[in-house]
Each structure stands twice: as C-alpha cells, then as structure tokens.
C-alpha positions as CSV (number, residue, x, y, z in Angstrom):
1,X,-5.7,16.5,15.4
2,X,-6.9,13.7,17.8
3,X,-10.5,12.5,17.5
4,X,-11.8,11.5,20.9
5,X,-15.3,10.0,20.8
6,X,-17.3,8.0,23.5
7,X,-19.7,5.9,22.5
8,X,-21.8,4.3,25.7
9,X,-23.6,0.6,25.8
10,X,-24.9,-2.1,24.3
11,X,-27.6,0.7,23.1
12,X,-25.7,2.1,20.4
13,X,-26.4,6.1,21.7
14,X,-23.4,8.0,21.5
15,X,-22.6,9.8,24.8
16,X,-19.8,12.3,24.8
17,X,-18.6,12.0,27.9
18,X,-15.1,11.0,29.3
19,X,-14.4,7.9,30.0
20,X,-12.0,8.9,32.9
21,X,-15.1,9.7,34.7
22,X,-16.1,6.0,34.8
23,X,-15.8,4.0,37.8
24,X,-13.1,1.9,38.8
25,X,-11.8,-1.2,36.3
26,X,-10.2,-4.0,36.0
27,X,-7.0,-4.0,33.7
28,X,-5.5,-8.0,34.0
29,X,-8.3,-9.5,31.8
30,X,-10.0,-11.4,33.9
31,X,-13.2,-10.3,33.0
32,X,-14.2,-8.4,36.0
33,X,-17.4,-6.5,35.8
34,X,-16.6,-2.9,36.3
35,X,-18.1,-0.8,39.6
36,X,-20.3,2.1,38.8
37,X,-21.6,2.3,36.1
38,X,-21.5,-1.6,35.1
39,X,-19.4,-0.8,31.5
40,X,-16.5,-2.1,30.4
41,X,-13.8,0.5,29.1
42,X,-12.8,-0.2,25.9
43,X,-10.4,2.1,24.1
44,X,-10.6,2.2,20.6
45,X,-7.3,2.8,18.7
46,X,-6.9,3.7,14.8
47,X,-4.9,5.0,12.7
48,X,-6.9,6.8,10.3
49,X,-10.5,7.2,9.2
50,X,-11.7,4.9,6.0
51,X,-14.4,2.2,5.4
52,X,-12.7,-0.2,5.9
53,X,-11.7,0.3,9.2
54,X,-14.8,2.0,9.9
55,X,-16.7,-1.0,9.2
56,X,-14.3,-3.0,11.2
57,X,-15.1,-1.2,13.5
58,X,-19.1,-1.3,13.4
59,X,-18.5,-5.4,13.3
60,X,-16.8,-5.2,16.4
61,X,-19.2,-3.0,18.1
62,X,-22.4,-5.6,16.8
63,X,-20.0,-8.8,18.6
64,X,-20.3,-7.3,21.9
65,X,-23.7,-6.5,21.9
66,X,-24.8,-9.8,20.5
67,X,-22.9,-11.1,23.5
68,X,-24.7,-8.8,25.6
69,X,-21.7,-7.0,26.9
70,X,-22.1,-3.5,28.1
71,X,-19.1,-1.3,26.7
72,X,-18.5,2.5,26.8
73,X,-15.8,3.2,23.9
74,X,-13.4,6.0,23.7
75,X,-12.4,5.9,20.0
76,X,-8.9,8.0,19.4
77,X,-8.1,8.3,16.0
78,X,-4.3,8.8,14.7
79,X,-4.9,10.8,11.8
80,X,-2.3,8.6,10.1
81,X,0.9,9.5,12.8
82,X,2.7,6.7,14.2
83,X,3.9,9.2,17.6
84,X,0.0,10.0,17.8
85,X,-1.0,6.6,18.1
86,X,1.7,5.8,20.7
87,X,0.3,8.6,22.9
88,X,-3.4,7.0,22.6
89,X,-2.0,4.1,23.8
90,X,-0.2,5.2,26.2
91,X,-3.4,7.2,27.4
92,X,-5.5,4.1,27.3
93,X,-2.8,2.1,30.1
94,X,-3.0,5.7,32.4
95,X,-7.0,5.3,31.8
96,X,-7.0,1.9,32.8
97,X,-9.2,0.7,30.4
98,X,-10.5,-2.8,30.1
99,X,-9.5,-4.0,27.0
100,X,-7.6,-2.3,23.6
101,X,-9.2,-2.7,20.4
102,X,-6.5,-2.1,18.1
103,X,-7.5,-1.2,14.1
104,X,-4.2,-1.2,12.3
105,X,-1.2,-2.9,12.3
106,X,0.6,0.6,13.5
107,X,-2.6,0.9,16.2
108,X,-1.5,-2.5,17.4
109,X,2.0,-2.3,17.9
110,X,1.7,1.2,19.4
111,X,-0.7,-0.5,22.3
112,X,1.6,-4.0,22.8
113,X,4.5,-1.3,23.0
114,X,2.2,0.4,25.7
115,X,0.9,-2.3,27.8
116,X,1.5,-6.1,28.2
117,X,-1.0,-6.4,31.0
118,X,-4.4,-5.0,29.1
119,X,-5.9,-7.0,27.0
120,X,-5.8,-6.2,23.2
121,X,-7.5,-7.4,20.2
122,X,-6.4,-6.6,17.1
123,X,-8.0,-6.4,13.8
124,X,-7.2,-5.3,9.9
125,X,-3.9,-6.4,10.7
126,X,-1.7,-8.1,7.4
127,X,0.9,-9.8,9.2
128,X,0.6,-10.4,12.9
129,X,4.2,-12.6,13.3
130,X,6.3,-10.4,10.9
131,X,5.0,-7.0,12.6
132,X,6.1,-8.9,16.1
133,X,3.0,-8.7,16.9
134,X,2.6,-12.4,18.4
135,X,4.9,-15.3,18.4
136,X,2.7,-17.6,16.3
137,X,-0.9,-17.5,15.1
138,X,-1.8,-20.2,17.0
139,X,0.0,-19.1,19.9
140,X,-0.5,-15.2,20.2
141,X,0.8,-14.1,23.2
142,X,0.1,-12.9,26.8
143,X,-2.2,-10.2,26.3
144,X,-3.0,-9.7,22.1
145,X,-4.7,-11.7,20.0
146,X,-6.6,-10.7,17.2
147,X,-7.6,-11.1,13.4
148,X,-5.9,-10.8,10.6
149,X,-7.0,-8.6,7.1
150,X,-5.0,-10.5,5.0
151,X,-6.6,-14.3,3.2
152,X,-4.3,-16.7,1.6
153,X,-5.4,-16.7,-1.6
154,X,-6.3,-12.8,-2.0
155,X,-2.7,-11.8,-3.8
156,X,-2.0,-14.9,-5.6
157,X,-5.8,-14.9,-6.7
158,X,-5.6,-11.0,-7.9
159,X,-2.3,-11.6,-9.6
160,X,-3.2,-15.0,-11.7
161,X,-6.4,-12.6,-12.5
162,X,-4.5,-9.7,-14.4
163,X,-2.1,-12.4,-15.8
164,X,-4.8,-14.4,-17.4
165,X,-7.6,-12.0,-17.9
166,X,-5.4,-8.6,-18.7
167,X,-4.1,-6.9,-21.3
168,X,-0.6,-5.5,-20.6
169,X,2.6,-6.3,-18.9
170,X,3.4,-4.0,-16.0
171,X,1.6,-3.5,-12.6
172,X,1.9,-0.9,-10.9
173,X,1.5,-0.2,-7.0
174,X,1.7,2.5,-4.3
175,X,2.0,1.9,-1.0
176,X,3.6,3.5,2.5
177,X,7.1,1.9,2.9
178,X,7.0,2.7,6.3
179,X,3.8,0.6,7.2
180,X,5.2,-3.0,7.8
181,X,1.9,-4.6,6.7
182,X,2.5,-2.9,3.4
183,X,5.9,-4.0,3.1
184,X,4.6,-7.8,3.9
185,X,1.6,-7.6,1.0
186,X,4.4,-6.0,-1.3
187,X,6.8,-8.7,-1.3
188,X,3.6,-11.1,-1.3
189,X,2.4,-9.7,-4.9
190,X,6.2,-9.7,-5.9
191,X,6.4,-13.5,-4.5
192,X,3.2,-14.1,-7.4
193,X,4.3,-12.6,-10.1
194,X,7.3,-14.9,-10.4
195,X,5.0,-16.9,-11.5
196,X,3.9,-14.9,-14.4
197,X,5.2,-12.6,-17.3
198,X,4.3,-9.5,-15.3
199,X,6.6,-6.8,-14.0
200,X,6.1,-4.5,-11.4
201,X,6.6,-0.8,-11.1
202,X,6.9,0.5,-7.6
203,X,5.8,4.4,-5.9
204,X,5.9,4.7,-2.6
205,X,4.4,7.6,-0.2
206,X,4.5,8.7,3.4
207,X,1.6,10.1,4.0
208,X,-2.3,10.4,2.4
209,X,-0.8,13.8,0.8
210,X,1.3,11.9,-2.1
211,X,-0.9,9.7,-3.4
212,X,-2.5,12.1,-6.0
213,X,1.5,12.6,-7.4
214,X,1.9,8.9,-6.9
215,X,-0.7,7.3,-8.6
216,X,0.1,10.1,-11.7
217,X,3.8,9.4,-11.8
218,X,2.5,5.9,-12.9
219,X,0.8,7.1,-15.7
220,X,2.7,5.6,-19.4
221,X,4.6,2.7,-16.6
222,X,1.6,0.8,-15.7
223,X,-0.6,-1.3,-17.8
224,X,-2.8,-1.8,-14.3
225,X,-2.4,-0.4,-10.6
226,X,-2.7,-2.7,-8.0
227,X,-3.9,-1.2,-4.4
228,X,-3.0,-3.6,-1.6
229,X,-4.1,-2.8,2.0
230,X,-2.4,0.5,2.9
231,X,-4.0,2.5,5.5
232,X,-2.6,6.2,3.8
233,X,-2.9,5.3,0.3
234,X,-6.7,3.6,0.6
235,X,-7.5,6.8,2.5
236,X,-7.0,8.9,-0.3
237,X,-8.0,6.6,-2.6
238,X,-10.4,9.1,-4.9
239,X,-7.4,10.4,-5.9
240,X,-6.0,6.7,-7.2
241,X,-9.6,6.1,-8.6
242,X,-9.8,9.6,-10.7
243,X,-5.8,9.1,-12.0
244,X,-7.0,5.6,-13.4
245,X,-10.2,6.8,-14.8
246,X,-8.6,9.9,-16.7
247,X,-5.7,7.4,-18.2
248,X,-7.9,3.9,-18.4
249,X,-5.8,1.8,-16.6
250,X,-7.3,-0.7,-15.0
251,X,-7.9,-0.5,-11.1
252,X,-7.6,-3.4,-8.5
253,X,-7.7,-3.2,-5.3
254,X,-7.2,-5.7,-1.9
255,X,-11.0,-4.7,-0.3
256,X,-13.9,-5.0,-1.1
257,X,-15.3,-1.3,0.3
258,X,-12.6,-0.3,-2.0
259,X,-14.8,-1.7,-5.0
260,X,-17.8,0.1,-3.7
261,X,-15.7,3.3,-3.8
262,X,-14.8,2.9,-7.5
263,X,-11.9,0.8,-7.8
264,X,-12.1,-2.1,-10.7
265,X,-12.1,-5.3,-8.7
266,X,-10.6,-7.2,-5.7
267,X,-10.5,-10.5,-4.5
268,X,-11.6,-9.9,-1.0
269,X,-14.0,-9.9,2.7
270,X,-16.0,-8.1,4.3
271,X,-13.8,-6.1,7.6
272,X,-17.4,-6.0,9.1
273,X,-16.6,-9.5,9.1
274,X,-13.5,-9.7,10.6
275,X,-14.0,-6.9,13.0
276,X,-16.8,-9.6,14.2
277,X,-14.4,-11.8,14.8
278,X,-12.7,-9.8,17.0
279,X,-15.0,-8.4,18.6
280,X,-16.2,-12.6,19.7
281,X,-13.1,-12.4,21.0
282,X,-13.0,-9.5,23.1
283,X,-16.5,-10.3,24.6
284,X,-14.2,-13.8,25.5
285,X,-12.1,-11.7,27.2
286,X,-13.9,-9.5,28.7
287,X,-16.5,-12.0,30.5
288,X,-13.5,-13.9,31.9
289,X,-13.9,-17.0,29.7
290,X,-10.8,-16.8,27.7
291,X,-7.5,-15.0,28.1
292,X,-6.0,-13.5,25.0
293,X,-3.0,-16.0,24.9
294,X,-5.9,-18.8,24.8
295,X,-7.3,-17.7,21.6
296,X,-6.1,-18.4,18.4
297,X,-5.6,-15.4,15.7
298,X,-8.2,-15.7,13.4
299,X,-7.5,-15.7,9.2
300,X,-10.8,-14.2,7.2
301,X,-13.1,-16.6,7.2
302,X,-14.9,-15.9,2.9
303,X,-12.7,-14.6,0.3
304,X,-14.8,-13.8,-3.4
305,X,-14.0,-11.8,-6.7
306,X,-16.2,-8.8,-6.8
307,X,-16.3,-6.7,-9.9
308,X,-17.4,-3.0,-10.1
309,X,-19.4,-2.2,-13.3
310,X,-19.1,0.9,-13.5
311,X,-15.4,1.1,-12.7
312,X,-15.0,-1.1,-15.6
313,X,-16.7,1.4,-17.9
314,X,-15.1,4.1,-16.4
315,X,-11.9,2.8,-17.4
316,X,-12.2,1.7,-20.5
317,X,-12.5,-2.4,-19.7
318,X,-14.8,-4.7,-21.5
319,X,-16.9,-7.3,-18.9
320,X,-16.1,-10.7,-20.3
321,X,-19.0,-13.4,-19.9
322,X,-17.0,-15.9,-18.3
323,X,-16.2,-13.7,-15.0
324,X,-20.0,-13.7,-15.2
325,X,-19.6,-17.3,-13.6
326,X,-17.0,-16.6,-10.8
327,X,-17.9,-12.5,-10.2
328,X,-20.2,-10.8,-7.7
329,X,-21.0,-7.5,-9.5
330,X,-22.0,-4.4,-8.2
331,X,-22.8,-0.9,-9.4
C-alpha cells in the first residue's frame, strides 16, 4: 500500500492536499518559479520507511528551507516493491513536478527510467556508476545527480576492525540480492577480507519478511554478522538485533541510526547529512543556478566509529580501553 503525503512550504506544516491541484510548473530544470501558488513540486520517491532514509529525508527538507526555497512535497513511499516505485515515478512525470528527490538506489533508477527531462537528485545511493545511474561521479548526467551513502573507508575500516579487534573467524551477512547497491557493498566486504583471515557466510532475502529466518539460519556459522546498507534487511532490523542478542554474536552494521537502534557498531555518517547535501543541490536546481549535469555527485563528507554500549552488553562483548580513544559511544 502506497503512502501519499504532502507536505507544503518552507514552514514545515503538513498540508494534505494533492499536489495535482497546484498551479502550472516548470519540468526542464531551469528554475522557473511556479504560477499559483509560488511552490515548487517536489515528488518524494522511497522505497521503504526506516531512519535512515527518514532522516535523509528531514536533511533534505532543512537544505531547502535554509535556501529559502518554497516546496510542497508529495512523498510516495514503495513499501519495498520495485513495480510500485516505477509507478510513483511514472506518476511524478504525468504530475509534472519540478524536481524528483529520489531516496534509494531502486527510487532512483525507477525515476531516470521515468523521466530524462525532470530534474532528480538522488540520495542514500551505494553505487551511482555501477547502478547506471550516471556516467561518472564527476560527470553525472543530463538530468540526475545526487549523493552517494556509501564512504571509502566505511567497509575496509569495519572489516580491519573485526579482524584486529574480534574474536572469531567467520562473518556473516544478509542482504537483498536483488538490490544492486547491496550486491556492490557485498563484493566490497568480500574485496577486504582478502586481506584478512576472515571468511564469510552469505543469506540472502527478498523481502523485509526473511530476515527473522535469515539472521537465525546464521546462528553456529557466524562468529559476527555484518549489516551493510540494505533497504529490506535494515528495515527489519529488530529482528537481526534480537537473533544476535539471544546467540551473542557480535552486531555491526553500515549506519550510524543503525547503532542507535541496537546494533554493535559501525563505521559511518549521518544521512541527515547527506540528505543535506542533496538537498543544496536541488535548491541549485531549482533556483536556475545549476543544471543537474553541472554538479558533481557528492561522497559523505565525515565518516567515525561509533560504538553502542549497551549492544555490547547485550551481546556478550567486553569494551576495550583502547577503542576508548578512536570510539564515539552512545547508550
């Protein structure tokens, strides 16, 4: 089931209202203030509901108003179908809305698929080029650009972490094969572990509904479970979270909203942050400074260890005093 919310102005005040009652736009990007009502149409596309998008989300939202940018959103969410967010993309080109803000790697090939004359921004996106996405970071395209959820250093960093500072010998992961920014962080994490004396134990899902069986099909395989960036399996997280604290297996995890929620530790960002980024750019974009092919996509800009407490005593793992130097801890 679709979620179709409006949310109008700078202002904040949600308005549930249509946006197809708005007045008449402008669709080629160049910034064009809309007649009626003065807003710009921005259709917000996700594919499901978690706090890290969410907070995307709320970063992208703050942008535009720091830029003084007046914005009526309709925000669609996909409930985690790939043929649900193609038809809220398609919806958003028949709308003619000003400019796509895409949350998801599927939310933003779903909209370049539906449009290559509206603007669209991406964010919490892992691999821009290999999705097809854009040509080159540098070099985007004609009407995406964007930021991307995944830092440099994040995998390599997590990985040397479990090598060094763990006690075991296989990690284990869940993901969605069929998300393509999963698949890239995958062969990432398999790319750094050559590097060590690791092994890695594999369970994949299709949707939010097999990560409970997943993460307990792991149980007496993996020494530690490693949860990259997947849309459906960080959606259901809880379930990963309860499965490691029952079994002590230590947790990590590729956000740092993930942490809060009980997962051990993450090198990682804030998506606040990145949603930010994008939403600079849209307010670009919108205001007719910049055309999407003009703007670079954008890596996260801070990357930093953060360590849950609890989650540690929940499963079973003694704080050393030497990540006391390097760790953010929270509760």
């Amino acid at each position: 089931m679709k979620k179709r919310l409006v949310y109008g102005g700078i202002s904040g005040l949600l308005a549930l209202v249509l946006l197809s009652g708005c007045g008449t736009t402008s669709t080629n990007g160049s910034g064009e203030q809309p007649k009626g009502d003065g807003a710009f149409k921005v259709g917000v596309t996700q594919i499901v509901e978690h706090p890290s998008l969410d907070a995307a989300f709320e970063g992208f939202k703050k942008a535009l108003e720091e830029n003084d940018v007046e914005v009526e959103y309709d925000v669609q969410i996909a409930q985690g179908d790939q043929s649900n967010s193609q038809t809220i993309a398609n919806n958003f080109t028949g709308d003619g809305v000003n400019l796509i803000f895409a949350n998801s790697t599927p939310s933003a090939l779903s909209s370049l698929n539906a449009t290559k004359e509206i603007p669209i921004v991406f964010t919490s996106v892992t691999d821009p080029v290999g999705a097809g996405l854009v040509a080159a970071m540098d070099q985007p395209g004609e009407n995406i650009t964007g930021t991307t959820d995944t830092h440099p250093d994040a995998i390599p960093n997590t990985v040397k972490f479990m090598s060094e500072q763990m006690d075991g010998e296989t990690v284990g992961v869940i993901y969605n094969s069929g998300e393509q920014n999963s698949v890239a962080q995958i062969d990432l994490v398999k790319k750094a572990l050559k590097d060590t004396d690791l092994k890695l134990t594999e369970a994949t899902v299709s949707n939010s509904s097999e990560v409970k069986q997943a993460a307990e099909s792991l149980v007496g395989k993996a020494d530690m479970i490693y949860i990259i960036t997947d849309n459906t399996v960080v959606s259901a997280l809880e379930s990963v979270i309860q499965t490691a604290n029952d079994n002590d297996i230590p947790l990590f995890v590729g956000e740092l909203d993930s942490v809060q929620r009980g997962g051990f530790a993450a090198y990682g960002f804030d998506y606040a942050d990145i949603g930010h980024e994008a939403g600079v750019m849209a307010a670009q974009i919108l205001k007719g400074e910049k055309k999407p092919a003009e703007i670079p996509v954008q890596y996260p800009q801070k990357l930093k260890l953060v360590i849950n407490e609890k989650a540690a005593e929940d499963m079973n793992i003694e704080i050393k005093e030497e990540w006391k130097e390097t760790a953010e801890f929270v509760k």
